[in-house]
Backbone as CSV, one residue per row, in Angstrom:
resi,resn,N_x,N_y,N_z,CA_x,CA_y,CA_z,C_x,C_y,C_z
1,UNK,-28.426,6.591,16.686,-29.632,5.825,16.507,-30.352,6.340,15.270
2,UNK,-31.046,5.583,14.530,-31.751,6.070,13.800,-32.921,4.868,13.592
3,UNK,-33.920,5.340,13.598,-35.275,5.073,13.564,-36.608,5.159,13.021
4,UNK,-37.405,4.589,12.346,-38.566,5.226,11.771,-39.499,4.551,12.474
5,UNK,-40.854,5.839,12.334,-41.713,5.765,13.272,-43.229,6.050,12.702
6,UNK,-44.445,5.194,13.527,-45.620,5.395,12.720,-46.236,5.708,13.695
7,UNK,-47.883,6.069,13.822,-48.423,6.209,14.807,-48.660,5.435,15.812
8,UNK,-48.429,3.872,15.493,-48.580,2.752,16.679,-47.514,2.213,16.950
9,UNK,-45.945,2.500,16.217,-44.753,1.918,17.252,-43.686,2.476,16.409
10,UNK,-42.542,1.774,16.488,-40.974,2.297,15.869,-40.357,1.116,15.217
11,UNK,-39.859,1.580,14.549,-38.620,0.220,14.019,-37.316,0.735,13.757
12,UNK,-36.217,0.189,15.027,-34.988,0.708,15.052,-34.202,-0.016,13.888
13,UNK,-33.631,1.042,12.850,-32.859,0.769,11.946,-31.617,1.155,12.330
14,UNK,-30.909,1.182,13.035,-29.302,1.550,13.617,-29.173,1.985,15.288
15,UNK,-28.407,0.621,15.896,-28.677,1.525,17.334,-26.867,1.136,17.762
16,UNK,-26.080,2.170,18.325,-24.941,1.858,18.528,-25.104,0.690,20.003
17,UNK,-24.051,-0.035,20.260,-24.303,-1.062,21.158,-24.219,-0.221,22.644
18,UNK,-23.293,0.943,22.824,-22.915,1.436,23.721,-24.316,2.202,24.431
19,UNK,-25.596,2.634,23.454,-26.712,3.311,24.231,-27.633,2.199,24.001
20,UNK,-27.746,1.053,23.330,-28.884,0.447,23.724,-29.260,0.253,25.002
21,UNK,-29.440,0.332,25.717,-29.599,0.097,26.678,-30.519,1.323,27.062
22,UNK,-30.007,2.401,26.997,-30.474,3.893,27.583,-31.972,4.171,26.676
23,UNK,-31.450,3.754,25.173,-32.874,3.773,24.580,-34.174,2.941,24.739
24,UNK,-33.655,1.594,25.449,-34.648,0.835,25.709,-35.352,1.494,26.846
25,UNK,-34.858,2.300,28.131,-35.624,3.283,28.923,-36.298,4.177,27.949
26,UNK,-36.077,4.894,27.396,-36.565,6.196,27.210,-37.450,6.033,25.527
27,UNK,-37.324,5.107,24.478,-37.650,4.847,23.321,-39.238,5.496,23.212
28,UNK,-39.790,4.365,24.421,-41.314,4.862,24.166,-41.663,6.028,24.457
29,UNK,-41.360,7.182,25.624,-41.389,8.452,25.649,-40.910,8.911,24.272
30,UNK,-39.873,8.743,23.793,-39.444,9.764,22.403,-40.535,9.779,21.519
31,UNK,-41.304,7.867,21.010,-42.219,8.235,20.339,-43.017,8.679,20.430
32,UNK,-43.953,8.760,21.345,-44.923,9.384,21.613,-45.122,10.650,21.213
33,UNK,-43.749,11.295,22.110,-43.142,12.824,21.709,-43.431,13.387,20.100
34,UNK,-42.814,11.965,19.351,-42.612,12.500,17.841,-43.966,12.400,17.148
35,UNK,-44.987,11.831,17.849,-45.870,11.432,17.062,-47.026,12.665,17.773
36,UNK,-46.805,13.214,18.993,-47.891,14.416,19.201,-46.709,15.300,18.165
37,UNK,-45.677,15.776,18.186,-45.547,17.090,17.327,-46.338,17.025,16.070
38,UNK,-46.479,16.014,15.259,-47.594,16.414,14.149,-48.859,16.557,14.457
39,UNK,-49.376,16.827,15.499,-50.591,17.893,15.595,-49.893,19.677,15.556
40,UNK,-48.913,19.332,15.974,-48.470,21.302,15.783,-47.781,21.440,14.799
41,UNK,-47.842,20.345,13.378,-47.227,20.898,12.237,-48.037,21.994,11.662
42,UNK,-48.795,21.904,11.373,-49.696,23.335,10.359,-49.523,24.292,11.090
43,UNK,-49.554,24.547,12.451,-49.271,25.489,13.247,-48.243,26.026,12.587
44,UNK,-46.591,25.341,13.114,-45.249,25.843,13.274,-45.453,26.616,11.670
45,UNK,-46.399,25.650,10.382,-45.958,26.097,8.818,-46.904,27.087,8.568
46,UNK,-47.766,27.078,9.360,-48.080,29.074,9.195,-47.439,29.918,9.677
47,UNK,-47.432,29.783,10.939,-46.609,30.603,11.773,-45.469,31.099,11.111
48,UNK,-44.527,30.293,10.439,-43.186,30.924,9.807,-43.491,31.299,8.064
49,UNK,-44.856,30.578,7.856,-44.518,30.889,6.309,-43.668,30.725,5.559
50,UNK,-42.925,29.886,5.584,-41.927,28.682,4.757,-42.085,27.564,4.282
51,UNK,-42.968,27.474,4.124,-43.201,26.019,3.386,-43.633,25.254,4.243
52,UNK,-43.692,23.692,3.850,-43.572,22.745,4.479,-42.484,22.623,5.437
53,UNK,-43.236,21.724,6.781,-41.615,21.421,7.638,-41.317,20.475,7.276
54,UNK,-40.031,20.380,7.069,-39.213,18.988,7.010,-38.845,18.489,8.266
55,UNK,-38.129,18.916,9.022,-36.993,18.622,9.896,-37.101,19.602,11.151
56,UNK,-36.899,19.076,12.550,-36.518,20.058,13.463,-34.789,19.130,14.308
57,UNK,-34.672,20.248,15.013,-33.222,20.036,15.798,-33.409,19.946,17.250
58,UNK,-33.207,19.290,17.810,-32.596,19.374,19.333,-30.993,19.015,19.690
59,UNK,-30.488,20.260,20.202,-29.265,19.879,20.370,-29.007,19.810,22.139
60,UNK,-28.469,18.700,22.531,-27.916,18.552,23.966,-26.040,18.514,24.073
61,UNK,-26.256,18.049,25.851,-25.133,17.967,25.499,-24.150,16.998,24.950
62,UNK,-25.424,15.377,25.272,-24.497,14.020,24.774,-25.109,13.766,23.302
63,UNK,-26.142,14.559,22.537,-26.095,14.389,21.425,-27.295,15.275,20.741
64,UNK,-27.790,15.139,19.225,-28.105,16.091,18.407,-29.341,15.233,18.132
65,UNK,-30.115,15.672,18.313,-31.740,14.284,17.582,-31.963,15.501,16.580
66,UNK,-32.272,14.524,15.489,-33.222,15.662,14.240,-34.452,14.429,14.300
67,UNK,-35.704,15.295,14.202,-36.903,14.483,13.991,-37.312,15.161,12.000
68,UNK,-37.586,14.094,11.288,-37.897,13.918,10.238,-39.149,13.977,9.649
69,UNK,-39.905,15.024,9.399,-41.593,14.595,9.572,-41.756,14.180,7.898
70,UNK,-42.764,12.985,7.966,-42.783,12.576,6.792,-44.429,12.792,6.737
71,UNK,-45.548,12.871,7.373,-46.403,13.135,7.512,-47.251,12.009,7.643
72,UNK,-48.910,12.043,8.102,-49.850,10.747,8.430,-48.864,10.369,9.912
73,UNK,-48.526,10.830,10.078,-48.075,10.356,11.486,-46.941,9.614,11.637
74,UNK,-46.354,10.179,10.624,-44.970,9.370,10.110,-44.072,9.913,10.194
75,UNK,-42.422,9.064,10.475,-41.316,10.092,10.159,-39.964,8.930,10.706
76,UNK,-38.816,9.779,10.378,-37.628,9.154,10.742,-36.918,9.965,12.151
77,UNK,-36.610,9.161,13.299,-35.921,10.185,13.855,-34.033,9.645,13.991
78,UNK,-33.177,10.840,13.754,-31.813,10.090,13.761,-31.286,11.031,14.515
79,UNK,-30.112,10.318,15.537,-29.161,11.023,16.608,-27.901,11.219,16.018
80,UNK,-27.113,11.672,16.311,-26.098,11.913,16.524,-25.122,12.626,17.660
81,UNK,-23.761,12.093,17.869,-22.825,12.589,19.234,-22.654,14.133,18.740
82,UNK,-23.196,14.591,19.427,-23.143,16.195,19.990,-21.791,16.835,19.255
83,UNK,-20.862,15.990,19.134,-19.912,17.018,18.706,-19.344,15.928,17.233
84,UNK,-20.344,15.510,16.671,-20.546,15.340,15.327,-20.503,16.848,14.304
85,UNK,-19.532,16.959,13.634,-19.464,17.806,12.453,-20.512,17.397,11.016
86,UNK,-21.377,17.570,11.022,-21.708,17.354,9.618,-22.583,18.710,8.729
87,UNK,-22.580,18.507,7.876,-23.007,19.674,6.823,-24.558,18.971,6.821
88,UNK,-24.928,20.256,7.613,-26.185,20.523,8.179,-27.109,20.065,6.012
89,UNK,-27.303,20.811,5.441,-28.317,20.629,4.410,-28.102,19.252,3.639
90,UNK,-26.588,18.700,3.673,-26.702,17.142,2.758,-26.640,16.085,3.967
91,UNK,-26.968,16.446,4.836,-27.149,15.461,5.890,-28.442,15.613,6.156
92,UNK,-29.682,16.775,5.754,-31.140,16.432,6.131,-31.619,15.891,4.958
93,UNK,-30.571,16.054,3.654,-31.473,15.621,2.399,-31.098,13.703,2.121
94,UNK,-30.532,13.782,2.475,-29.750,12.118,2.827,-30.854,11.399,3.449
95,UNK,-30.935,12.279,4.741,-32.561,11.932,5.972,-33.505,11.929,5.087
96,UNK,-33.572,12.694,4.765,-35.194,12.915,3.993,-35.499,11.810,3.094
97,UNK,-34.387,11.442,2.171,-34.496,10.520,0.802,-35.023,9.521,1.548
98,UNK,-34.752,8.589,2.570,-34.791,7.644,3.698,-36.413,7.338,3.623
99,UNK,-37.235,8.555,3.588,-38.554,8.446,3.660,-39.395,8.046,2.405
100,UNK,-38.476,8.319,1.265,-38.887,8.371,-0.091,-39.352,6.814,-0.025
């Protein structure tokens, strides 16, 4: 799945046919989800002293969500099957451009 998201709803840009269904349960919980973590961005970017956040990870066992923070309450979130191989840094900068 992949998705971008604002503070008042989502717009699914890729959903495989096999989970639509599962996302239509659970869609509105995720956003919500993605849209309180940017109240704990300045937090997490003091706390580590690295910069800006870009990107966080959740990994399960049927798949991998990266949430995309683009900021204002904005962002992309994209899944992938759990035992997807990809090269972790040109696969968040790929994500990221998305927001550009």
């Amino acid at each position: 799945m992949i998705a971008t998201y604002d503070r008042d709803g989502y717009d699914v840009v890729y959903l495989r046919d096999d989970v639509e269904s599962k996302v239509a349960s659970l869609a509105e919980g995720v956003h919500e989800e993605l849209v309180i973590r940017e109240v704990g961005r300045d937090y997490l970017e003091e706390l580590f002293e690295a910069g800006a956040l870009h990107c966080s990870m959740h990994r399960f066992e049927e798949m991998t969500a990266f949430h995309f923070i683009e900021g204002g309450f904005t962002g992309l979130f994209v899944s992938i099957d759990s035992d997807a191989d990809v090269p972790l840094a040109s696969f968040a900068e790929t994500c990221r451009a998305q927001l550009e």
